[in-house]
PyMOL CGO cylinders between C-alpha atoms (Angstrom):
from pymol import cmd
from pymol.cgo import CYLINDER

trace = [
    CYLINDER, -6.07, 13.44, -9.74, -2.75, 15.03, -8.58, 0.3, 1, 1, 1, 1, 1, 1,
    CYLINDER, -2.75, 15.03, -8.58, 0.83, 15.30, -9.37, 0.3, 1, 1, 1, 1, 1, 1,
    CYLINDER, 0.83, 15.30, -9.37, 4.14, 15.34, -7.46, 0.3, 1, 1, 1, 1, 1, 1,
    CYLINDER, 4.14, 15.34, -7.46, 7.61, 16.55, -8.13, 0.3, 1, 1, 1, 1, 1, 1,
    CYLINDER, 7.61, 16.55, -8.13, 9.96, 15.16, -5.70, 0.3, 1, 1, 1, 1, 1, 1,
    CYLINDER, 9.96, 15.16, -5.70, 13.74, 15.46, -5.19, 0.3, 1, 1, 1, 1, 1, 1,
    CYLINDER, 13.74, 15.46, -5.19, 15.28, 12.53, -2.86, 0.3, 1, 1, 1, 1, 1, 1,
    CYLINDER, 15.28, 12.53, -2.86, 18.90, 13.47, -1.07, 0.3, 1, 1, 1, 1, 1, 1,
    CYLINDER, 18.90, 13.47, -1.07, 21.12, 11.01, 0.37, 0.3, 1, 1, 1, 1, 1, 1,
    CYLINDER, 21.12, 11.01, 0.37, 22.75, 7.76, -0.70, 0.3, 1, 1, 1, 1, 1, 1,
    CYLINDER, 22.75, 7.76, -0.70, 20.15, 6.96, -3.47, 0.3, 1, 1, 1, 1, 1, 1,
    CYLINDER, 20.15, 6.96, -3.47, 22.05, 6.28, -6.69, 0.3, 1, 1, 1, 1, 1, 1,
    CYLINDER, 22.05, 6.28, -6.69, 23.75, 2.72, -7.38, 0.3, 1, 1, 1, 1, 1, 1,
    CYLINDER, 23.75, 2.72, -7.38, 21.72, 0.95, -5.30, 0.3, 1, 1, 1, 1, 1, 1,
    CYLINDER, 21.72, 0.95, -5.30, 18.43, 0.11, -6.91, 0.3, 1, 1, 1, 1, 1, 1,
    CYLINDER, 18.43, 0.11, -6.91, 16.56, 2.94, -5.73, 0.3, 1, 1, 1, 1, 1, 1,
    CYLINDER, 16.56, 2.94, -5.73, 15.46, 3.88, -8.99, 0.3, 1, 1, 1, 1, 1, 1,
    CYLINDER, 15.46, 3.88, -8.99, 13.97, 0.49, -9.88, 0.3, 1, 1, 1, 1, 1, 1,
    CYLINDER, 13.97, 0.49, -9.88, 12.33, 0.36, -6.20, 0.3, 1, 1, 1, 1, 1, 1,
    CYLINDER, 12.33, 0.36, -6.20, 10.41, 3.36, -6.74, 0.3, 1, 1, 1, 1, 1, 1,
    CYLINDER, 10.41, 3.36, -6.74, 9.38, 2.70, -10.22, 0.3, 1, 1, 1, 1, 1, 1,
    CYLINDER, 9.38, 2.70, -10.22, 8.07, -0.94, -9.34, 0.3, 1, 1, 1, 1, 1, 1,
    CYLINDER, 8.07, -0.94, -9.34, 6.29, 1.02, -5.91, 0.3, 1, 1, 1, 1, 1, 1,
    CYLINDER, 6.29, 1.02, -5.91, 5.03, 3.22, -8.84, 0.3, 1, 1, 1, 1, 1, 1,
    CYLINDER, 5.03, 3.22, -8.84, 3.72, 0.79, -10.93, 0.3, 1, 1, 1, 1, 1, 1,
    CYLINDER, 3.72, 0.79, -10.93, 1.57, -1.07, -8.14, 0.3, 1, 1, 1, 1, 1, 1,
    CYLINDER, 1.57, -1.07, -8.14, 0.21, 2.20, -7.32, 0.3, 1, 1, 1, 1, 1, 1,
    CYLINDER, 0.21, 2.20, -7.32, -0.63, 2.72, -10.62, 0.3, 1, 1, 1, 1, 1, 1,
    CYLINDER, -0.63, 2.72, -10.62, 0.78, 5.69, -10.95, 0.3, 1, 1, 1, 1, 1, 1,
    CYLINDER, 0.78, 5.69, -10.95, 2.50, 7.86, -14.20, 0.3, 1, 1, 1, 1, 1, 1,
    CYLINDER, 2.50, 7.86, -14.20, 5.33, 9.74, -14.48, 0.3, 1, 1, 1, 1, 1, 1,
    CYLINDER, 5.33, 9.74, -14.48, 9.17, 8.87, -14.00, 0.3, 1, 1, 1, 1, 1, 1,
    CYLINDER, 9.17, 8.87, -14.00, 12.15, 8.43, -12.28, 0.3, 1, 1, 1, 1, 1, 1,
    CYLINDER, 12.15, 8.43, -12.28, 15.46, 9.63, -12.80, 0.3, 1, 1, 1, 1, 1, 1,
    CYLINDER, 15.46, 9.63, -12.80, 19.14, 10.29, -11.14, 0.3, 1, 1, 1, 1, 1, 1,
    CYLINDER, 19.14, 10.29, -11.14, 20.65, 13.80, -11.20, 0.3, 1, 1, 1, 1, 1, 1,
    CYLINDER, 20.65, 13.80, -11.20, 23.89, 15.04, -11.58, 0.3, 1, 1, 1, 1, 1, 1,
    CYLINDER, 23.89, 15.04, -11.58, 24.33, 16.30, -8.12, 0.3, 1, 1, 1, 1, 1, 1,
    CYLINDER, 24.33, 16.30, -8.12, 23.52, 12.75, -6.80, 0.3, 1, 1, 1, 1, 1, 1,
    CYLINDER, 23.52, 12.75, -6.80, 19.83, 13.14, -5.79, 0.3, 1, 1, 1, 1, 1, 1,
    CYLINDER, 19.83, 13.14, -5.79, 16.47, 11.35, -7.19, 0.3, 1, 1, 1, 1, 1, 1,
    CYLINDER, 16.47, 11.35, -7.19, 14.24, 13.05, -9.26, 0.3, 1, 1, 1, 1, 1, 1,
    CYLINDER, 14.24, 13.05, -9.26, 10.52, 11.71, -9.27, 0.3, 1, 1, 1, 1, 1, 1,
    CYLINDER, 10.52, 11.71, -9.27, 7.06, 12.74, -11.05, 0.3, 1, 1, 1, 1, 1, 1,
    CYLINDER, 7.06, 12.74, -11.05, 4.31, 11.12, -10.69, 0.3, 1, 1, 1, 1, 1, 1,
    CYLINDER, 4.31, 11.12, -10.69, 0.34, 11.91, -11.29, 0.3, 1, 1, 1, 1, 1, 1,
    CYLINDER, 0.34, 11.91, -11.29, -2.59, 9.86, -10.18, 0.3, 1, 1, 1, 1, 1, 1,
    CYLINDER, -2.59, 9.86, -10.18, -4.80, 9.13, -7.32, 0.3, 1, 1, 1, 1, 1, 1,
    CYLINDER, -4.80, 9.13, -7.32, -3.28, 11.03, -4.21, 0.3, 1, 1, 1, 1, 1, 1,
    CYLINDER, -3.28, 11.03, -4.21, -4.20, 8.61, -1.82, 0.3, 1, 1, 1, 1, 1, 1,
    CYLINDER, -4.20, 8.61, -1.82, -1.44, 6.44, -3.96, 0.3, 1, 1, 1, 1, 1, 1,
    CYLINDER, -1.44, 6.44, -3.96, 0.86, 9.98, -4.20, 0.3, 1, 1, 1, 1, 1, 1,
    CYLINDER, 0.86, 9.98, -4.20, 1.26, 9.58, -0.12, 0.3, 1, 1, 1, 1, 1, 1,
    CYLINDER, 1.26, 9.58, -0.12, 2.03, 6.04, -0.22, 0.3, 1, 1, 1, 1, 1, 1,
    CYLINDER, 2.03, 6.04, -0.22, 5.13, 6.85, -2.63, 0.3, 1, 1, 1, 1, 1, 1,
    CYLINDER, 5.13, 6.85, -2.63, 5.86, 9.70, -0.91, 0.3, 1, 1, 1, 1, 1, 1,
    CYLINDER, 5.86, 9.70, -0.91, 6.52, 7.45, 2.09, 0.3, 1, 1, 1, 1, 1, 1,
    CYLINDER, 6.52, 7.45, 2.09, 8.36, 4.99, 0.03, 0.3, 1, 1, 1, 1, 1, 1,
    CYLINDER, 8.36, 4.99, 0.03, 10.75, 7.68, -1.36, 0.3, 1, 1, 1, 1, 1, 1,
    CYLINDER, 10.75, 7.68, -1.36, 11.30, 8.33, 2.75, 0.3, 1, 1, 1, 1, 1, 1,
    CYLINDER, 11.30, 8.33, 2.75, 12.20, 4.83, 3.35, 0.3, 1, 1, 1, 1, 1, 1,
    CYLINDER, 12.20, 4.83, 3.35, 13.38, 3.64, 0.02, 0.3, 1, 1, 1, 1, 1, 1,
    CYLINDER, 13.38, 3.64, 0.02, 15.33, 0.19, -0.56, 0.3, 1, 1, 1, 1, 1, 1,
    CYLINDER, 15.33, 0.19, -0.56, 17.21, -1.39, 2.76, 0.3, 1, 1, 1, 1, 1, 1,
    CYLINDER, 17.21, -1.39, 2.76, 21.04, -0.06, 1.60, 0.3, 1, 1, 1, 1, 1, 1,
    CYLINDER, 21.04, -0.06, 1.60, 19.67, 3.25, 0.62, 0.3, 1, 1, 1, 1, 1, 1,
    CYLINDER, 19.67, 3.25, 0.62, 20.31, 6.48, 3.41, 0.3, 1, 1, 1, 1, 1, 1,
    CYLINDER, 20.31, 6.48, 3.41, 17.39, 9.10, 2.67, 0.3, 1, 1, 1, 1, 1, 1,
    CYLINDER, 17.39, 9.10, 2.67, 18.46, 11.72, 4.53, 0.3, 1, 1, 1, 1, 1, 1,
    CYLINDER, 18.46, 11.72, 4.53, 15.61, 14.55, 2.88, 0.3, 1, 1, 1, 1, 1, 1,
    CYLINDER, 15.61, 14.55, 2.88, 12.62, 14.54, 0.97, 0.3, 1, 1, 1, 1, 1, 1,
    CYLINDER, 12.62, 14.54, 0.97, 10.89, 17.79, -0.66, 0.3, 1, 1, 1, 1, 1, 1,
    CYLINDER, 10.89, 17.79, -0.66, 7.59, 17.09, -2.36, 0.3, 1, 1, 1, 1, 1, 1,
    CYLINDER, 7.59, 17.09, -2.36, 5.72, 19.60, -4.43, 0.3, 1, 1, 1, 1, 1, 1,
    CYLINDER, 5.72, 19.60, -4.43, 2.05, 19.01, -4.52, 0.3, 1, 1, 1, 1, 1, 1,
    CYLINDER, 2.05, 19.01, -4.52, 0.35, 20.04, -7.97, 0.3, 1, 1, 1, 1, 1, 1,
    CYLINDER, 0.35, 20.04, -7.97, -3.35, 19.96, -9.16, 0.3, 1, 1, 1, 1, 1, 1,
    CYLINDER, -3.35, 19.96, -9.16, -2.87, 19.68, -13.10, 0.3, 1, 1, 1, 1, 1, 1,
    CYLINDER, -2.87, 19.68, -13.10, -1.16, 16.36, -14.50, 0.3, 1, 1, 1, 1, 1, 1,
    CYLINDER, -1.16, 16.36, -14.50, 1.39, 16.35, -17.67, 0.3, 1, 1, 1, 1, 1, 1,
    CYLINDER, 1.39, 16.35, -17.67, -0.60, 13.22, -19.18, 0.3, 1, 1, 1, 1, 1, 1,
    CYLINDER, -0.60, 13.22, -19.18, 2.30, 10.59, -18.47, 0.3, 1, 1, 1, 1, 1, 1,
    CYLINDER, 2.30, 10.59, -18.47, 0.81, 7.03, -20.26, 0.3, 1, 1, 1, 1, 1, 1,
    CYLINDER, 0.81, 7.03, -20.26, 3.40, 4.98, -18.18, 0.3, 1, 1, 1, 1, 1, 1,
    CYLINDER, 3.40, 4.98, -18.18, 5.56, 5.63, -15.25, 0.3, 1, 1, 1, 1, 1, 1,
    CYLINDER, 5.56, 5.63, -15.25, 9.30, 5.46, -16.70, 0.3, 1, 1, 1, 1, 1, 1,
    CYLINDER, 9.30, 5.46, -16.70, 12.84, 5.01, -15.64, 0.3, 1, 1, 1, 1, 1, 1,
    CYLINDER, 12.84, 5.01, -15.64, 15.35, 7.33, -17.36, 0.3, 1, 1, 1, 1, 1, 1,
    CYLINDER, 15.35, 7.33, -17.36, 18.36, 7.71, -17.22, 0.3, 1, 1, 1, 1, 1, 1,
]
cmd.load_cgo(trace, "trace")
């Protein structure tokens, strides 16, 4: 198992994004959360399989239809944090 931290740039708060990845997340079957920051990026952690950890990392590049990614940095990580549930917050 593996674990991401990801930070999403663009035009990817007030337009679902959040709820996009998290239901991507959830068919995955992935752990971890989501979450806006104050500087108007994305924020998301996730563990699990990382066969599954590419396919959100793709979805995070593409993202909902009115959403603009414009970057994407991923770091990779071998230890997971023991997320239950993957979670949006706020």
């Amino acid at each position: 198992m593996s674990r991401i931290l990801a930070r999403v740039k663009g035009m990817v708060q007030g337009i679902g994004f959040r709820y996009f990845i998290m239901r991507k997340a959830t068919t995955y079957g992935l752990q971890g959360y989501v979450r806006n920051c104050h500087d108007g990026d994305v924020e998301v952690e996730a563990e699990g399989n990382p066969e599954k950890l590419r396919s959100l990392i793709e979805d995070l590049r593409q993202g909902p239809h009115l959403c603009e990614v414009k970057d994407v940095k991923v770091e990779w990580f071998e230890e997971e944090k023991g997320y239950q549930t993957f979670t949006l917050r706020a």
